[in-house]
Kinemage of the C-alpha trace (Angstrom):
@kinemage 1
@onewidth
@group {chain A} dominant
@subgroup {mainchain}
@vectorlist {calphas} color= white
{ca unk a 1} P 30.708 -2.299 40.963
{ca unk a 2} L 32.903 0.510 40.575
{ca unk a 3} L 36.865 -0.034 41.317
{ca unk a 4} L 37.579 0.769 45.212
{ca unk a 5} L 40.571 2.416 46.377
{ca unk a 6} L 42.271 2.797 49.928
{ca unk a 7} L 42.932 6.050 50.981
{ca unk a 8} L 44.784 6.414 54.143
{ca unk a 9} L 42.964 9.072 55.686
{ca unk a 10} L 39.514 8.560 55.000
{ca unk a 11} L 39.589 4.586 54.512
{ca unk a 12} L 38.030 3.757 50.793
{ca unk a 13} L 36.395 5.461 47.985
{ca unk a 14} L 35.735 4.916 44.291
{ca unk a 15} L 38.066 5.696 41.528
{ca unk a 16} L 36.249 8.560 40.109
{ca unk a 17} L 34.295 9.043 43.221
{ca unk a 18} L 31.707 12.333 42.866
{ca unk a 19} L 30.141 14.541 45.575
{ca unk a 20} L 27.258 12.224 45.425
{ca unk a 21} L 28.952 9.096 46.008
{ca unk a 22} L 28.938 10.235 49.839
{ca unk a 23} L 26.776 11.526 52.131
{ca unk a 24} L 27.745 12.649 55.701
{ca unk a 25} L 30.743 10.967 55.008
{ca unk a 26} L 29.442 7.563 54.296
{ca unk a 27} L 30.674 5.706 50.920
{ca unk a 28} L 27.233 4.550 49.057
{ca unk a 29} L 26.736 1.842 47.093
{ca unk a 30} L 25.707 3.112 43.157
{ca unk a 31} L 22.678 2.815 42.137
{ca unk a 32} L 20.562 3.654 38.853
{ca unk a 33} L 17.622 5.320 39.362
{ca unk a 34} L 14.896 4.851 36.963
{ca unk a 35} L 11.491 6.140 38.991
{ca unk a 36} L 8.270 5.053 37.729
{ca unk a 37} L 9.860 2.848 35.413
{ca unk a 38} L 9.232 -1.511 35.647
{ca unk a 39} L 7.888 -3.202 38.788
{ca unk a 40} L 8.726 -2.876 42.600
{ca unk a 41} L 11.477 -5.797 43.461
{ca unk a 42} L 10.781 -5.934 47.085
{ca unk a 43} L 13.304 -8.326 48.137
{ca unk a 44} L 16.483 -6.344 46.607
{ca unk a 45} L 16.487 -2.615 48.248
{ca unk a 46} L 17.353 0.162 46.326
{ca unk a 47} L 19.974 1.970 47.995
{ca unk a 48} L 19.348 5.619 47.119
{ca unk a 49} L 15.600 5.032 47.442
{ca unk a 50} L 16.118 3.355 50.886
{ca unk a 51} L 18.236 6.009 51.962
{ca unk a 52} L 16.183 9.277 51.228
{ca unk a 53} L 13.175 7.090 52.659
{ca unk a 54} L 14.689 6.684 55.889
{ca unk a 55} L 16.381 10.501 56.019
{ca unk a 56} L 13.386 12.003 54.510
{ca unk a 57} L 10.505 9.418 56.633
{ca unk a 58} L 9.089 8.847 53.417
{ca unk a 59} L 6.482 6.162 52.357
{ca unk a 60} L 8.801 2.946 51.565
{ca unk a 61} L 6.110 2.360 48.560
{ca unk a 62} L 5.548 5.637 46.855
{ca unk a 63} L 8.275 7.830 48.125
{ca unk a 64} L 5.936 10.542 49.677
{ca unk a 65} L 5.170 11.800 53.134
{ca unk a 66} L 5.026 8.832 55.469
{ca unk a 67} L 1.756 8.735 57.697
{ca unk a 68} L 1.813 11.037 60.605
{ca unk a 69} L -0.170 11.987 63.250
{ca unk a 70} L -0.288 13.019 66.823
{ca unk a 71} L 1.242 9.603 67.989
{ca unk a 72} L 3.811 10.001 65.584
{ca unk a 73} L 4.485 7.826 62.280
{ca unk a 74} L 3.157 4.866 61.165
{ca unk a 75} L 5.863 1.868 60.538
{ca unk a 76} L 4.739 -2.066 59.793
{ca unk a 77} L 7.418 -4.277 61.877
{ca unk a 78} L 7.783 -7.620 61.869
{ca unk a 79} L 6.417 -8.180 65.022
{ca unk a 80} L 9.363 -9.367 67.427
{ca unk a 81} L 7.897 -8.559 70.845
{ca unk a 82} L 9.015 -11.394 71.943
{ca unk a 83} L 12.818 -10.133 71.648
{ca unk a 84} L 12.497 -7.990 74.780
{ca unk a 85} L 10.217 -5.895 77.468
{ca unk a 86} L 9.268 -2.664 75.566
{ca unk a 87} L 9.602 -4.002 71.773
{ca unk a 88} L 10.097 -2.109 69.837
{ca unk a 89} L 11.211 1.329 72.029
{ca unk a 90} L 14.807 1.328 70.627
{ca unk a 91} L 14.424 -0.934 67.704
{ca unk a 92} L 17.142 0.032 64.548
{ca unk a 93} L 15.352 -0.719 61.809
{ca unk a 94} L 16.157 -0.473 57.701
{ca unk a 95} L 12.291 0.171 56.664
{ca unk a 96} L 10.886 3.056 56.169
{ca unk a 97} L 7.557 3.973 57.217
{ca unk a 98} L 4.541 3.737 55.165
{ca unk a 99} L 2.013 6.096 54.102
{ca unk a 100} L -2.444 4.626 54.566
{ca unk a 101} L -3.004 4.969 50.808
{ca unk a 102} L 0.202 2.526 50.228
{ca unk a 103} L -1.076 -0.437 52.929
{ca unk a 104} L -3.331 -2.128 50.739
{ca unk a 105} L -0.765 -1.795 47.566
{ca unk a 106} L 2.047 -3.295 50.319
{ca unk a 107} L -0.846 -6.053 51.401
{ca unk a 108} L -1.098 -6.943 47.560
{ca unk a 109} L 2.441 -6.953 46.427
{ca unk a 110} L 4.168 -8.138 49.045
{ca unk a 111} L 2.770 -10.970 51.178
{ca unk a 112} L 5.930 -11.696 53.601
{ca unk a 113} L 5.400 -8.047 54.846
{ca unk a 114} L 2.221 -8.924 56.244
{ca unk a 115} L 3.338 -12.426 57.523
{ca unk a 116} L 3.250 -11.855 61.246
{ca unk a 117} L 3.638 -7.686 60.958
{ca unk a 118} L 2.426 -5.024 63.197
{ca unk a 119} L 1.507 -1.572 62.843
{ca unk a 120} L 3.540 1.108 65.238
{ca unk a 121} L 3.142 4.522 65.366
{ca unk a 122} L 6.610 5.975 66.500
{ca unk a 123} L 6.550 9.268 68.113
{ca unk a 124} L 10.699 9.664 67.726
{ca unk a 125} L 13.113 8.391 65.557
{ca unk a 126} L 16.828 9.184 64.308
{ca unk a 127} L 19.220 8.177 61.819
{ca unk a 128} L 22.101 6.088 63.413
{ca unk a 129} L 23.904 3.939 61.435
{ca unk a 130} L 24.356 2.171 57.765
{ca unk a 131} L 24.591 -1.546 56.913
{ca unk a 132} L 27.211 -2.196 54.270
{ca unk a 133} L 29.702 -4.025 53.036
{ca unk a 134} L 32.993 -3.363 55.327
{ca unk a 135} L 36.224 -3.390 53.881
{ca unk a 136} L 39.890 -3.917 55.317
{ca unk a 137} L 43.123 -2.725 53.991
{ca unk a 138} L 44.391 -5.454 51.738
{ca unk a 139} L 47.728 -6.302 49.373
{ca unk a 140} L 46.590 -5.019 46.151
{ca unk a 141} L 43.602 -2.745 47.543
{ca unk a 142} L 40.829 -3.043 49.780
{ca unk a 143} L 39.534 -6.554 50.561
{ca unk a 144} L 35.974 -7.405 51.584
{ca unk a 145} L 35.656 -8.287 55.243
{ca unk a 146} L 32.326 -9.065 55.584
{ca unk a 147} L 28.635 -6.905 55.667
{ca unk a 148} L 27.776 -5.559 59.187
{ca unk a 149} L 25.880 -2.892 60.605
{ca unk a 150} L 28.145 0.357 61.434
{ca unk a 151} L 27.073 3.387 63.800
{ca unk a 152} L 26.907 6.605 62.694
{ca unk a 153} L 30.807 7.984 63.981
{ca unk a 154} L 31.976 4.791 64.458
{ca unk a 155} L 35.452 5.180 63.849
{ca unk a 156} L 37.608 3.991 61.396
{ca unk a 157} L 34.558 1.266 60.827
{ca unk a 158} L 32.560 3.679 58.908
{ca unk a 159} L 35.051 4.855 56.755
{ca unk a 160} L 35.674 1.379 55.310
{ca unk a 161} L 32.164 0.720 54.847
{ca unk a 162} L 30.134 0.800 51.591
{ca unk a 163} L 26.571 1.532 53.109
{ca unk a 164} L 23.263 -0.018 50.823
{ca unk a 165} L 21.142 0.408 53.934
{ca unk a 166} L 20.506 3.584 56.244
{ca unk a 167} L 19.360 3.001 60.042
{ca unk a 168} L 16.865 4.138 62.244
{ca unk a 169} L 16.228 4.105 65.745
{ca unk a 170} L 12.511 3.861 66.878
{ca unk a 171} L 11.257 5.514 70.083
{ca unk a 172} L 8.290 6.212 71.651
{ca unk a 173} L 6.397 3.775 69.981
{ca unk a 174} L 2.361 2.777 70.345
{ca unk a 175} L 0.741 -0.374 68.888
{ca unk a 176} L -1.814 0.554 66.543
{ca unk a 177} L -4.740 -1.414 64.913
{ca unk a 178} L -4.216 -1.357 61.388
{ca unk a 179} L -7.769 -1.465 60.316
{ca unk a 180} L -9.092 1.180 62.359
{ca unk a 181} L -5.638 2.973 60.544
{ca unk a 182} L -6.810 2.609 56.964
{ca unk a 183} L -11.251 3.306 58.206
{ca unk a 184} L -9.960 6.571 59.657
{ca unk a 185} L -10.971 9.619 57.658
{ca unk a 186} L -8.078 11.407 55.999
């Protein structure tokens, strides 16, 4: 990991920190890209991947379009209705959505998404927060506090955060059968 600084007015940043170490005003984790090269790792997130998927509503697999239609787009959640009345209206969420053609290659390279997942068409969503690594002011630099979940704003929070993870909130969501998803013509 790159050496972190403090920096009294905007909390920390990298030594040698470039434009696109930041976006709106949110210290990101590095992260090589190498598209279409090697095999999906499912279980570690790719920052910079993750994050234009979630800004962008782009297919968590392939990286295009998510599905959309009238209802809105298509997301698989773990399925947590139990959590509350309304699940998942107002659900903050770090997947992206998914695009059909990508279900089945989701279904066949990785099994815990489909363990106990439903398929949610969400007519309104919007970016609202990061989940990072948050940082304190320390002796000899900034010291690790902890990872956490940060609003969008939340000040000074978000400046001493190092985000891997954009957030969305999910509204105006409909339950949707997956299989009658993937028969429908395109």
């Amino acid at each position: 990991m790159p050496t972190l600084v403090s920096r009294l007015t905007s909390g920390i940043g990298y030594v040698g920190e470039v434009p696109d170490d930041r976006d709106a005003g949110v210290l990101w984790m590095r992260s090589v890209e190498l598209r279409g090269r090697g095999r999906p790792l499912y279980a570690e997130v790719h920052p910079g991947r993750q994050r234009l998927a979630m800004r962008r509503e782009l297919c968590q697999v392939c990286g295009e379009p998510a599905d959309r239609n009238d209802a809105g787009v298509l997301w698989l959640l773990e399925d947590r209705r139990k959590d509350w009345t309304g699940w998942p209206d107002d659900l903050t969420t770090t997947h992206p959505p998914i695009c059909r053609p990508c279900v089945p290659i989701a279904r066949a390279q990785c099994p815990n998404l489909w363990r106990g997942a439903v398929a949610v068409r969400v007519g309104r969503s919007e970016v609202c927060g990061v989940h990072g690594r948050q940082y304190a002011p320390g002796t000899f630099g900034p010291r690790p506090v902890g990872d956490d979940t940060v609003l969008l704003g939340e000040e000074p929070a978000i400046r001493w955060t190092i985000g891997s993870q954009l957030i969305r909130a999910l509204y105006d969501c409909t339950f949707v059968d997956l299989e009658r998803e993937l028969a429908r013509s395109h």
